[in-house]
N, C-alpha and C positions, 0 to 999 in steps of 0.2 A: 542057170541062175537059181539054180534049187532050191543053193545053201543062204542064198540072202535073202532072208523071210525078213518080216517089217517084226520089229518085239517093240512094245511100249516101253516109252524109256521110264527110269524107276527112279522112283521121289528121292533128290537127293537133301535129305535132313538132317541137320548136325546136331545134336544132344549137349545142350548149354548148360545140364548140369554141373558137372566137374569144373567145366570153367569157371564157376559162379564160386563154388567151391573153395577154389584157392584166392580167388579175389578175398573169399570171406577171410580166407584162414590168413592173407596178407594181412587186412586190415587188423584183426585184432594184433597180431603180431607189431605194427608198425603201433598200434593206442599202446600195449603193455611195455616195447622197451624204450617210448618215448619220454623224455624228461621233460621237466617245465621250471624254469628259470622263478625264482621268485625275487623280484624286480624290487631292490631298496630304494626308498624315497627321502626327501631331506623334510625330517619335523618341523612342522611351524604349527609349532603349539602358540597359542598367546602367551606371554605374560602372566602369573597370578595378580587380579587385582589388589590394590594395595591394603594392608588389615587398617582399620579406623585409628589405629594409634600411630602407625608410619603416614598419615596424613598432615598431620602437622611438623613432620621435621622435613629439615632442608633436604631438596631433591640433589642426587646424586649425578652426578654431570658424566654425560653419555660420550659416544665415541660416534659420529653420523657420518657415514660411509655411504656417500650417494653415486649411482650409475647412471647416467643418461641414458636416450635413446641411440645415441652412437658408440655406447660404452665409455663413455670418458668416465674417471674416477675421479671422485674430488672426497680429502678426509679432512673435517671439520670446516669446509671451505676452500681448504688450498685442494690446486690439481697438483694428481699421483699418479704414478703408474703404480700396476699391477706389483713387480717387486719390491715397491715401496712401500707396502701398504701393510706389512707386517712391522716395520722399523717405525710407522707412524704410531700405531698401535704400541709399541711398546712404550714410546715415547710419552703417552698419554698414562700409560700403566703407571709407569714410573712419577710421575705428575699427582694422579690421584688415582690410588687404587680400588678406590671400589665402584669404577667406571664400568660402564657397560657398552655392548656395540651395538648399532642398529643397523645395518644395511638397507636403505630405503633406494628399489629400483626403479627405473621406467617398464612399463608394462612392454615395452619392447625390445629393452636390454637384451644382452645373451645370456642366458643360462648358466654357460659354460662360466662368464667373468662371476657373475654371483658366488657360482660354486668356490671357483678360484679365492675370492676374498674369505668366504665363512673359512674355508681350509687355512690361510692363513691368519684368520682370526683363532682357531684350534689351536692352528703352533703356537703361538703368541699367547699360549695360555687361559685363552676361554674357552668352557664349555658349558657352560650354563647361560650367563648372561649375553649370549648373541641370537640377536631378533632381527629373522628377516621380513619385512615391507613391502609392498607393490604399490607405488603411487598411480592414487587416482586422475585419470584425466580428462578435462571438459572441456 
């Protein structure tokens, strides 16, 4: 048993250098060929308020495009559906032109129907005069 002497066994250490290394050289690699989306939003500018001499002439008679909290649509009062609500709009164009639209929602509407009306408020020929709303509620 000569040959089996006792040896201290020897610190087994691993060197995290290198590996740190390519983590790093990942991460910039994944920061520089990454892109970032730049997210469009729908303007809701106000209204310019009115100049002191458009004050005393007759108001121009709007288009009121109201969404409930269940989404139902109603234009100037009557219920509509969603592909009616361009044909309404024209209806009113045709009526009196220098009408405007207002979209006024419930604060728990969909999004998606809002979008849908201003879109077919677009087709139908506006793009200035359509204001969108969020009804307050108490």
């Amino acid at each position: 048993m000569r040959g089996r002497g006792t040896r201290q066994a020897e610190s087994a250490e691993i060197d995290l250098t290198p590996m740190l290394d390519v983590v790093f050289i990942l991460l910039i690699f994944f920061i520089v060929t990454s892109t970032f989306a730049r997210e469009e939003a729908i303007g809701l500018e106000p209204p310019p308020p009115p100049a002191p001499d458009q004050l005393n002439q007759p108001q121009v008679p709007a288009i009121l495009i109201y969404v409930d909290e269940s989404n139902l649509i109603t234009v100037n009062g009557r219920l509509a559906d969603i592909s009616s609500v361009r044909a309404n709009i024209e209806r009113v164009i045709a009526e009196t032109p220098n009408s405007s639209v207002i979209i006024q929602a419930h604060p728990k509407a969909k999004s998606g129907v809002i979008v849908k009306i201003r879109d077919e408020a677009y087709n139908a020929g506006f793009r200035e005069r359509v204001n969108i709303v969020i009804s307050q509620t108490s």
